[in-house]
N, C-alpha and C positions, 0 to 999 in steps of 0.2 A: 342476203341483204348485209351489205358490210355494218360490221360489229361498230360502235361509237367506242371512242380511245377513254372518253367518262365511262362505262363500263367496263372497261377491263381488272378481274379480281384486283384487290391490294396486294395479293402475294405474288402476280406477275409485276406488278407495278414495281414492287420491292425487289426482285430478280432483275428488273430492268434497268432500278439506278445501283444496284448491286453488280452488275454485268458492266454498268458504263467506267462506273470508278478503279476496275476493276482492268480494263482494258484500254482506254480512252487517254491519249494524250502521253506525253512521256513524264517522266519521274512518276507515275501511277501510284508506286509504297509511299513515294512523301509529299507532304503537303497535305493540305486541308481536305477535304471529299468533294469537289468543287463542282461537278456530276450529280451531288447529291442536292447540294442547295440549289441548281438551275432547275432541278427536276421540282423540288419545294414551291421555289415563286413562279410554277408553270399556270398551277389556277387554286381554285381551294379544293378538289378534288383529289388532286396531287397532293397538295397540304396535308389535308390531314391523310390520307393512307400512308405516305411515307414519316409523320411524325413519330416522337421516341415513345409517346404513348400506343400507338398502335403498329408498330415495328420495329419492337424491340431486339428482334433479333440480328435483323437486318444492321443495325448500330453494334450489334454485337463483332457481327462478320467483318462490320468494317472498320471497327478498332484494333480484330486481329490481321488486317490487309497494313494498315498504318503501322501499329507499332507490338512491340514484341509481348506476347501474351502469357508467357509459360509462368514466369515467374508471378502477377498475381493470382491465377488459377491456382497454383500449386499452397500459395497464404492463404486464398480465400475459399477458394471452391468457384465452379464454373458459377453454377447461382446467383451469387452475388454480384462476380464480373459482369454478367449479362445484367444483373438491373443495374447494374451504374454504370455502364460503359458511357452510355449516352454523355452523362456529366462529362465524365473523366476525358472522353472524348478532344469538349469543348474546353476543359480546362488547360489541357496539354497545348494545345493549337493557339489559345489565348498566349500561354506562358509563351510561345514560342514563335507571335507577331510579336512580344513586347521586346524581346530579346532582335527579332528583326530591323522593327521600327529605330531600335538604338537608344531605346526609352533607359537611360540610367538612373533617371528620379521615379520610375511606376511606383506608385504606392502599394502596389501590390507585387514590388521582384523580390522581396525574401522567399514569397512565398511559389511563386514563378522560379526563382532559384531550387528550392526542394524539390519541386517537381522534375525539373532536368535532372537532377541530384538522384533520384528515385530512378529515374527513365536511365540512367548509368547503370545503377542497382540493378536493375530486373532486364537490362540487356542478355540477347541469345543470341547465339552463334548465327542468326541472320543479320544480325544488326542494326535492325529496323529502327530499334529508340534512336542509336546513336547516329544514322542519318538522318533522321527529322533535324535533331541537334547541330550538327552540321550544314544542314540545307544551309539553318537559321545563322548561321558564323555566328554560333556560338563562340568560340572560340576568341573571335574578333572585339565580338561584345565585352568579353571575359578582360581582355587586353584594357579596352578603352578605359573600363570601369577601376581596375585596379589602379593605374594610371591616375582618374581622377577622383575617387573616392577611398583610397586606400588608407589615407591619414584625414579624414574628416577626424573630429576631434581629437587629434593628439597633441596638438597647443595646451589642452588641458590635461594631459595626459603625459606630461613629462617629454613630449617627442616620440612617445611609442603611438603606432596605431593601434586602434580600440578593436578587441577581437569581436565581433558581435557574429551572430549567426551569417548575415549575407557577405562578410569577408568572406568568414572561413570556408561559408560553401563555394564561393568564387572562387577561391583559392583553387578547392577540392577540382573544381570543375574544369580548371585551367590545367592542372596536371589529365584527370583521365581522359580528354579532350585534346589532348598532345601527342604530336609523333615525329618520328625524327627528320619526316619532309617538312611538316611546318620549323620546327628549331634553324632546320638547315639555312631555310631562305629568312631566318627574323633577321631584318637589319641589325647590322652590328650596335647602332647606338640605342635602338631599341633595346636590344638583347642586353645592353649593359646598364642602361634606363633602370630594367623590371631587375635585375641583380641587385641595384641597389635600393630599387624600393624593396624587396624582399630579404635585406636584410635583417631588420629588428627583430625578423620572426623566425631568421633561422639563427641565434644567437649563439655570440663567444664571447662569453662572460666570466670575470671572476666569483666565485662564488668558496665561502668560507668551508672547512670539512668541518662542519657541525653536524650535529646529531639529524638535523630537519635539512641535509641538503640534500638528498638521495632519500625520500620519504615516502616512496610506494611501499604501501603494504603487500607479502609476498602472497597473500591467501584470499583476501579480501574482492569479492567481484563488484562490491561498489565504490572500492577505489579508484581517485583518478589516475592514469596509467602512465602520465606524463609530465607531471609537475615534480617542479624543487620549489618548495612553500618559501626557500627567503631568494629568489632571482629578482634581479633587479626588472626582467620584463614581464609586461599581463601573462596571465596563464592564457596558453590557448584552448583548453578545455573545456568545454561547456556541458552541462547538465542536459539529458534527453526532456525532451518536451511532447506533446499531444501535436501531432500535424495530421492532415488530411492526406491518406496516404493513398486511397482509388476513391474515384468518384466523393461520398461525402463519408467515406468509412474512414473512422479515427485509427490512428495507430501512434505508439512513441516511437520517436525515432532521435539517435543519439547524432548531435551538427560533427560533421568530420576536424579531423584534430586539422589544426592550418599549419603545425610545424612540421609536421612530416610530408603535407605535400608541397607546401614552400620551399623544405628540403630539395624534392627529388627535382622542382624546376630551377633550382639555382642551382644544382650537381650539372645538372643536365645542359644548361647554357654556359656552365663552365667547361665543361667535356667541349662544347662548339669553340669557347674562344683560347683554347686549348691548341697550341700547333705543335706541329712537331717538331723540335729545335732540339740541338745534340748541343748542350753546354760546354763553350771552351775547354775546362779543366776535363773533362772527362774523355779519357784517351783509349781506356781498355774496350777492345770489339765486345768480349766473353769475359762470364765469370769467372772460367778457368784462369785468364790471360790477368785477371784482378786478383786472383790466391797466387799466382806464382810469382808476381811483382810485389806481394805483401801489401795489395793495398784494397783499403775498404771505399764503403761509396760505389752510388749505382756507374754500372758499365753500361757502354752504348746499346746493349741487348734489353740491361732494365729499362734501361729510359723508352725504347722502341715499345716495347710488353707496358711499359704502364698507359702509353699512349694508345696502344691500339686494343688493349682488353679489359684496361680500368674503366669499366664507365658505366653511367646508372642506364639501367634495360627501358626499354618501354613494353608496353603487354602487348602480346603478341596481335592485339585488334584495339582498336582507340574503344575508349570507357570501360574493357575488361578491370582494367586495376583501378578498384576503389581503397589504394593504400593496405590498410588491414585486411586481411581473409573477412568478410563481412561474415555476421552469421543472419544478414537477414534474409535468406531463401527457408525459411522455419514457418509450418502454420499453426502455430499456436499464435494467438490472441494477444498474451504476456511477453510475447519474446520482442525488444529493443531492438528497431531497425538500425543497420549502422552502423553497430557492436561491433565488435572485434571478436573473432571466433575462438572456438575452444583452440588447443595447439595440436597439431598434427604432427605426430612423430617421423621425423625425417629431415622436415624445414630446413633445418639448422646445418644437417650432416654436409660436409664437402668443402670443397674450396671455395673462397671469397676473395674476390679482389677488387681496391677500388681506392679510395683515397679520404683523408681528413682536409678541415680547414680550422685552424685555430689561430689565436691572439700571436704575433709578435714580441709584442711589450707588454710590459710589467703595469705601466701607469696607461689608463682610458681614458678618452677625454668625452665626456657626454654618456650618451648611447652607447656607441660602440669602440671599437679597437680603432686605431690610427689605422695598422696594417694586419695585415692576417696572411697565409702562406698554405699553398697547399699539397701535402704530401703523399707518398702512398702507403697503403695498408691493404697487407696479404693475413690471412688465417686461415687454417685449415682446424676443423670443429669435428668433433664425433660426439654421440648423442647416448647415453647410459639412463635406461630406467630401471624402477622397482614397483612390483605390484603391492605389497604391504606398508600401509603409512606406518605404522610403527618401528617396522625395521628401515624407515628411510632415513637419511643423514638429517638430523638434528635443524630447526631453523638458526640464525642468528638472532641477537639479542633485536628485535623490532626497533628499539632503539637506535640500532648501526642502518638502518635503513636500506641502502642497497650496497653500501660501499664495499662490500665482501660478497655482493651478488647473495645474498642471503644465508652466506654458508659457514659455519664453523671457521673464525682465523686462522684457527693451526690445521685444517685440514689435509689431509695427508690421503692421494691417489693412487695404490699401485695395480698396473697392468696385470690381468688371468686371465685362462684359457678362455675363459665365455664372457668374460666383459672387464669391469672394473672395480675393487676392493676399494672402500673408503674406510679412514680411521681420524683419529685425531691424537696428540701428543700424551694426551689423560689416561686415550683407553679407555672414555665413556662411551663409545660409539665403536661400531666394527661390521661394515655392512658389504653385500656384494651387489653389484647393481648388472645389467645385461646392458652389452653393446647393441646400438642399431646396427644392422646390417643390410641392404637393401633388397627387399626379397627373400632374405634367410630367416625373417622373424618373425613367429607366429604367436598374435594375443592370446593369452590365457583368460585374461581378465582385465578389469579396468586398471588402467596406469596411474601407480600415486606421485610419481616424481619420476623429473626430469634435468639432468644435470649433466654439463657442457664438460669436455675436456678439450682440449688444444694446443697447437703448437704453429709458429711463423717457421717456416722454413727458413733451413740457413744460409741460404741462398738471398735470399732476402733478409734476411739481421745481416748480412754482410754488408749491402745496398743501399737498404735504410736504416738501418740500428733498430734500436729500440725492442722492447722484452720480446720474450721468445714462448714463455709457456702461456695458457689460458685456462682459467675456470671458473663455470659459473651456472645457473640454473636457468630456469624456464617458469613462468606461474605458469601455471596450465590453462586458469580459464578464459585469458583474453590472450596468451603465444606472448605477452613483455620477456626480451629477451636481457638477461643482464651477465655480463663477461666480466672479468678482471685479467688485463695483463699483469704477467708479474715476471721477474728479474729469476730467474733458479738460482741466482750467484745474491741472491735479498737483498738488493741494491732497492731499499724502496723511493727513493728519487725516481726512478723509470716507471714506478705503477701506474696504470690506465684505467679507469672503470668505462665500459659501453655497455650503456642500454638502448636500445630497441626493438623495433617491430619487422617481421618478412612480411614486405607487401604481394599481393598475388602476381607482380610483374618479378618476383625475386630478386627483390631490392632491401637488401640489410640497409636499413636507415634509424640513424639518431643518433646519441648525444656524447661526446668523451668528454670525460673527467680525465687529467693531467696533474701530477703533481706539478707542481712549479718548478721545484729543485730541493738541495738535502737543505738548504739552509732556509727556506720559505716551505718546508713539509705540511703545513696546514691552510695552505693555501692550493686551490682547484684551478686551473684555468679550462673552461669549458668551450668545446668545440662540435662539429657538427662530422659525422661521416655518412657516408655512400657507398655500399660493398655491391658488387654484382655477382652471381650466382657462376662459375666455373660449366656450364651444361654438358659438358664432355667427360665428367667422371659422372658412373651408373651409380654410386653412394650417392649421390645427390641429388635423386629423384624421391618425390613425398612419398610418405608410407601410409602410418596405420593409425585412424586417428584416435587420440587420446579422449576419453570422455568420462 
C-alpha cells in the first residue's frame, strides 16, 4: 500500500529539502535556500518538520552550503554555530536583499554593513561569503552610496565628511571588494568622481612638528594607532563597540580605519589613470648612459619600472585583504574583532616600490592642496631583533612621539657578523640585535623589539633624489610601522618620517611627514604613500611570528 508523503520521517523530509538546495537550479552556493521555503509553504506538515525548532541541523548544513563556516567554528565552537545558524542564516540574506534592492536609507545598513564586514573577515579559500556579496553587487551598492552619502553632514563639519561607522565600513568594503577587472572597466569620470570624493580622507596637510603631531604611543595596545591629535581633519578612528557578531552572540569588534583603505583605492585608480608617457626632457635609455653623461633624474628605464612595477597589489582573491593582518580568527571571548594583529617577523624585510602623493604649495586654500604630485619611492628594509627588553635600545622621550620612529636621536647602527650593533654618542646604550634572515632564523624565545635598518638604492637617489639611509622600529602589538629617512651627509631639510601598516595584500600604506625646507624646518607637509611588495626576492617572504 503506498506510503502517504504526510508520513514520511522528518529526518527524510529534511534530507529531501537538504538534497534539493543542494542540487537544484544553478548558482546552488548563492543565494537564499529557495528549495527550502517552497518545501515550508508546501502544507503544515512540511511546516513544522522542516522548521529551525525541529531541524536544527538541517539549518546547520545549509549555512555551511551558503557561506563559509571555518572561521566561526574555530571563535565559537560547533555548538553554538549550530544553535544560531538558523538566525544568522536570515540575518545574512536580509543584509544582502538590502544591499540588492539599493536600499541606501535601510535603517538598519550599519548594521547590514558589519555583517558583510564580518562575512570578508571569516572568508575561506572557497569563497563562499564573498560570492553571496558579489551575487548582491555589493560592490555597485558600495559606489552609489559613497557617491551619495559620503558628505552628509559636512556643511557642519568644516567641508570634511563625518567619519561614522557606515562610511568607514563602506569604505572598508569598497577596497576588499575590489579587483583589478572591476578598476580596469570604471569609467574614467567615475574613476576620477570617487578620487575626489576620497580625498579629505586620504589627506596632505600641513601640520606643525610639535611635540603632539606624531603621538602614538610606542608600547601602549589601547592607543589609537593612527592619529595626529592637532590635524586639521576628523580622526578616522573609532573606538571598538558591542555588535552581533553570529546569530545573536555578542562580540566587540573594532570599525576599520577608513584611511588606510581610502588610501589603497585612490593608489589604485591612480595606477589606472596612470599612462605610460616618456617625458620630453628625458633622453637617457639606462642608467648607465645618465652616469656617463653626468646627469641626474629618472631615465627612460625608471620611468618604464615605475610604470609597470610601482603599484598597490590587490589580494590575491577579492575580500582576502582586510587592510591590517586582522587578529580576529582568536577564540577567546575578550579578543577585539578587527584589531590589528601582533607583528610578524619578516613583514617588513625586502624591497618596496611604489610612490607618494604630497602638497605642491606652501599656502592651502580650504580643505585641501590646490595641487599635489605624484612621485616614486623605492626602500629596501632589513629587520633586526633582541629577545631581552632590557638590553634593547632605549625608547625615545614619549614626548618626541614618533618623530624619530621612537628611537634614540643620535643613534648610531653598525653592521656584524650575525646582525646589527646599536649605540649612541653618550655611550648609555651598546646593544646587539640579530638580522632576519629568511629561513635561517630560529626563535629562542619571545621577541622584545623590533628595529628597521635601510637604504634607497643608488640607482634610484640618482632618479629621484632624496635621502638614502633608513631607521626605525616596529610596536609589536598591532605591526604600526614607523621609518625615518635621513640624509648620511645631515642635510636635515631632506628628513622624511613614514608610518604605517602591511596590509595582508602587502601593501606598505600611510602617512609622510616632509620637512618643508632648511629655512621653514618646523614645518611638516604631510602626504600619503603606497609601497608594493618586490615577490621575487626570497628575504621577503613572512616568517616567525612575534608574540
Amino acid at each position: 500500500m503506498p506510503t502517504s508523503i504526510l508520513r514520511i520521517p522528518p529526518e527524510v523530509l529534511q534530507k529531501i529539502a537538504l538534497y534539493a538546495n543542494a542540487t537544484l537550479g544553478s548558482w546552488s552556493e548563492v543565494g537564499p535556500p529557495k528549495e527550502l521555503y517552497n518545501c515550508l509553504l508546501t502544507c503544515r506538515t512540511f511546516h513544522v518538520a522542516l522548521s529551525s525548532d525541529n531541524a536544527s541541523e538541517l539549518y546547520f548544513l545549509l549555512f555551511a552550503q551558503k557561506f563559509d563556516i571555518r572561521g566561526p567554528i574555530y571563535r565559537l565552537g560547533a555548538p553554538v554555530v549550530r544553535e544560531h545558524a538558523p538566525y544568522e542564516m536570515r540575518r545574512r540574506f536580509q543584509a544582502i536583499q538590502i544591499f540588492k534592492n539599493r536600499n541606501l536609507y535601510h535603517p538598519d545598513l550599519t548594521e547590514a554593513l558589519w555583517i558583510a564586514y564580518l562575512m570578508v573577515e571569516d572568508a575561506d579559500t572557497s569563497q563562499k561569503n564573498v560570492r553571496q556579496l558579489l551575487r548582491a553587487n555589493l560592490p555597485t551598492f558600495l559606489s552609489q552610496y559613497l557617491h551619495l552619502r559620503l558628505y552628509e553632514g559636512a556643511s557642519e563639519n568644516g567641508g570634511w565628511p563625518v567619519m561614522t561607522e557606515e562610511i568607514s565600513l563602506a569604505i572598508a568594503l569598497s577596497w576588499t571588494l575590489a579587483s583589478k577587472h572591476l578598476m580596469i572597466h570604471e569609467e574614467r569620470e567615475v574613476c576620477e568622481k570617487m578620487m575626489r570624493l576620497l580625498e579629505p580622507i586620504v589627506p596632505s596637510s600641513p601640520s606643525t612638528s610639535s611635540a603632539s603631531s606624531f603621538s602614538s604611543a610606542p608600547t601602549s595596545p589601547t592607543s589609537p594607532s593612527s592619529v595626529f591629535t592637532d590635524d586639521p581633519y576628523p580622526i578616522s578612528v573609532l573606538p571598538p563597540r558591542d555588535i552581533s557578531y553570529f546569530g545573536t552572540v555578542k562580540r566587540k569588534a573594532r570599525p576599520p580605519s577608513a584611511s588606510i583603505f581610502a588610501t589603497l583605492l585612490y593608489f589604485v585608480r591612480a595606477d589606472v589613470l596612470t599612462k605610460y608617457k616618456i617625458p620630453p626632457h628625458v633622453t637617457c635609455q639606462t642608467r648607465e648612459e645618465a652616469n656617463l653623461r653626468g646627469l641626474t633624474g629618472p631615465c627612460i628605464g625608471d620611468v618604464r619600472q615605475f610604470y609597470e612595477q610601482c603599484r598597490t597589489h590587490f589580494a590575491a582573491f577579492p575580500g582576502i585583504d582586510v587592510g591590517i593582518n586582522s587578529s580576529a580568527i582568536a577564540s577567546s571571548p575578550d579578543t577585539i574583532l578587527c584589531q590589528p594583529s601582533l607583528y610578524q617577523l619578516g613583514r617588513l624585510s625586502g624591497q618596496w616600490g611604489g610612490s607618494y602623493i604630497y602638497p605642491c604649495n606652501a599656502m592651502y586654500t580650504g580643505a585641501l592642496p590646490k595641487t599635489s604630485a605624484r612621485k616614486a619611492l623605492y626602500i629596501s628594509l632589513e629587520e633586526h631583533f633582541c629577545y631581552d627588553e632590557c638590553s634593547a635600545v632605549p625608547r625615545d622621550d614619549p614626548e618626541s612621539g614618533t618623530t624619530n620612529a621612537w628611537l634614540p636621536p643620535d643613534i648610531r647602527a653598525v653592521e656584524t657578523e650575525a646582525g646589527m650593533q646599536f649605540s649612541d654618542g653618550k655611550g648609555s646604550f651598546n646593544t646587539k640585535y640579530e638580522t632576519y634572515r629568511y629561513g635561517a632564523n630560529k626563535v629562542r624565545g619571545q621577541i622584545a623589539d623590533v628595529i628597521i635598518t635601510g637604504k634607497v638604492e643608488d640607482r634610484h637617489v640618482a632618479a629621484w633624489g632624496e635621502p638614502s639611509r633608513i631607521i626605525g622600529r616596529v610596536r609589536l602589538h598591532d605591526g604600526l610601522m614607523v621609518l625615518v629617512r635621513y640624509s648620511p651627509l645631515g642635510d636635515t631639510s631632506q628628513r622624511q618620517v613614514l608610518r604605517g601598516y602591511v596590509t595582508s595584500s602587502q601593501n606598505l600604506v600611510g602617512r609622510i611627514a616632509c620637512n618643508s625646507g632648511p629655512d621653514d624646518a618646523n614645518v611638516y607637509y604631510e602626504g600619503v604613500f603606497s609601497l608594493g611588495k618586490d615577490h621575487t626576492h626570497v628575504a621577503n617572504k613572512p616568517g616567525l611570528k612575534v608574540s
